[in-house]
Steps between C-alpha positions, in 0.01 A plus 500: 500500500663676782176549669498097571897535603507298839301229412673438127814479734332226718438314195854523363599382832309170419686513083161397372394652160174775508316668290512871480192741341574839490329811400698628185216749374251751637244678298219664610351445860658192588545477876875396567841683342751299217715303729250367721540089515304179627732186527372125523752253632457126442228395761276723396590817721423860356633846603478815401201663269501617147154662542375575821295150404298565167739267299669299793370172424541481159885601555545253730328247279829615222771454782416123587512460111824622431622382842415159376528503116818734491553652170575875414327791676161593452340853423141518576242809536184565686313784434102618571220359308152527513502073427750446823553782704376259825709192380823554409487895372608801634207642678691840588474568060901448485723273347818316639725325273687192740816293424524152639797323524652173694790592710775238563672616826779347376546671155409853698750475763538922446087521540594378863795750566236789407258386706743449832560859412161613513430302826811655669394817389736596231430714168482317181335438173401178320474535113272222342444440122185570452478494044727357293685193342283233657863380640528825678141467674512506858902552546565719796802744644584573824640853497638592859521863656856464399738239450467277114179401409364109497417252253435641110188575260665388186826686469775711635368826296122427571593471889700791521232750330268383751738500797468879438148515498436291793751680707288867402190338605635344798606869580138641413342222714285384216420174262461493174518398161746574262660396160858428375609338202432539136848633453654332190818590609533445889168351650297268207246395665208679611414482858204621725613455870347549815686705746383406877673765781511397856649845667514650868160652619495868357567808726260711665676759701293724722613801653336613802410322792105654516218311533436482152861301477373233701183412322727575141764218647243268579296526129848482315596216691179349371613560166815356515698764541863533710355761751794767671360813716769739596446813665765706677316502844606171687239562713247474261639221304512162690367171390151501738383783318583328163469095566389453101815734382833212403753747601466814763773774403591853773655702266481795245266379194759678251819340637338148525373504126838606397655189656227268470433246168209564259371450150220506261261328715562700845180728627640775680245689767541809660255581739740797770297763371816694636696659252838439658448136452294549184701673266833298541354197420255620227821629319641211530239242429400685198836444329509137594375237268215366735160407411313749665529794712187661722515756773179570730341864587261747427453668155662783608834315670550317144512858374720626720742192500474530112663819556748454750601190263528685218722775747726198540552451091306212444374472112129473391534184372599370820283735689211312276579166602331596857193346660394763695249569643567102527230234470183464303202693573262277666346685747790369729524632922637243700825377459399197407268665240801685378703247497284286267508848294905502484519122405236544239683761308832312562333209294322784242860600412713203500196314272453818296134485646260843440366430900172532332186239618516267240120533471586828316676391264507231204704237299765332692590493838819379461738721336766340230840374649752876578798467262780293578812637721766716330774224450746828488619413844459103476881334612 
């Protein structure tokens, strides 16, 4: 639902009830992620998508029903058949499972807090019952990054268990599904809730200010990516030779990691090719918990700054979380070429993708959902 933030906000402005569908289910080939919402306010207005248009209309159709009937939320599915496919099917071959449910602006006053925190660009998480008690249908929790958590699903214990799993995925950047309850003892009632994470862009922190940086800034920008180059050379590193790049940073890669923030989602680049700046940061990227971590050269330069790495006591398994040479090989010369090559493995990796064409392979494209977040760390 957070994809259709700003306008839901418009229409709590107004206090007038709407009627929410979102995508609770993916199986398959099915063209948008779990989370994904279309909204349909009381004239007749629609936003959002919950399939890229194969199923739109008949969605819409079940929003203006239980925008005007009321009643409980509704579970519906669309899938592919051969009977349908062009009317109200899935053409892609997936299957999407969508919730619809009338929202009373005034019974959600906490739906409205999250979403003036999404707008003004603040992390949080919304937690939405997704399966359950048919009382329980629908209920949502507004989990802050910090600070108590808003509204309830059904009960102190129930909210608190997944307080702690929306504050791990609101750490991993990620929405999902997950399930609490069933717990004679402490949480009853069996719950499946939907987990939707509104975070900061994720990090991509380039090191180097070559020509392959600027074409790199410029496709991770694209992407949606928080893009920093730093290089020690001020006068290589100014903002005309990097107008994509968010921040510009003069000074030693190392020492800037070091003080800089970063976390499971940050793409760290290093494209020096000088082992003075290489090596620091290496060692020290390799230790962090980032995504990912290339470096750019020659066959023969990863060798050698394999070595000098090793020299410097870092461990094989550290040493094997390295990207390097870095990118896919697609043939790649220009920077632009190469930097379509470093983004594409950055998305291989992070989506546990083999990089292969798809034509070469077979059964789904999609792989199942990565396990949830260690809660070891959740507050």
């Amino acid at each position: 639902m957070l994809n259709i933030a700003d306008t839901l906000h418009q229409w709590y402005g107004r206090a007038r009830p709407f009627a929410l569908a979102t995508v609770i289910h993916v199986s398959g080939s099915a063209p948008l992620p779990v989370g994904t919402a279309l909204a349909v306010d009381m004239e007749g207005t629609a936003v959002g998508s919950v399939s890229g248009g194969c199923v739109e209309a008949a969605v819409y159709e079940l929003c203006q029903h239980v925008l005007a009937h009321g009643g409980p939320p509704v579970r519906t599915r669309f899938g592919y058949s051969d009977d349908d496919a062009f009317a109200v099917g899935l053409t892609c071959g997936g299957e999407i499972e969508v919730l619809v449910q009338r929202v009373e602006p005034a019974a959600e006053a906490h739906l409205a807090t999250a979403l003036e925190a999404v707008l003004a660009g603040r992390s949080c998480a919304v937690a939405q019952v997704i399966d359950g008690p048919g009382e329980f249908l629908g209920r949502i929790l507004h989990v802050p990054d910090g600070g108590p958590h808003d509204g309830t699903l059904g009960g102190e214990n129930e909210d608190k268990v997944v307080v702690a799993h929306a504050r791990a995925l609101l750490r991993a950047g990620r929405t999902a599904r997950i399930e609490v309850g069933g717990d004679t003892d402490t949480c009853p009632r069996r719950l499946t809730v939907l987990v939707h994470t509104h975070a900061p862009r994720p990090r991509m922190l380039i090191f180097g200010a070559v020509d392959f940086a600027g074409a790199l800034s410029q496709a991770g920008r694209f992407l949606g990516y928080h893009v920093t180059v730093c290089d020690a050379r001020p006068v290589f590193t100014t903002q005309a030779r990097f107008p994509h790049a968010d921040e510009i940073v003069t000074d030693w890669p190392h020492r800037y990691l070091a003080a800089t923030e970063t976390d499971a989602r940050t793409a760290v680049c290093v494209l020096t090719h000088d082992a003075k700046f290489d090596i620091p940061v290496l060692r020290l990227a390799l230790a962090l918990p980032v995504g990912y971590v290339g470096a750019m050269g020659s066959r023969r330069t990863h060798g050698h700054r394999v070595d000098l790495l090793r020299e410097a006591g870092v461990p094989e398994e550290q040493l094997a979380r390295l990207h390097s040479p870095i990118g896919l090989d697609l043939g790649a010369r220009t920077p632009e070429e190469t930097a379509i090559s470093i983004t594409a493995e950055i998305i291989a990796h992070a989506n546990r993708g083999t990089g292969l064409p798809l034509s070469h392979g077979t059964g789904r494209i999609h792989p199942p959902a990565q396990p949830l977040p260690d809660l070891a760390t959740a507050p």
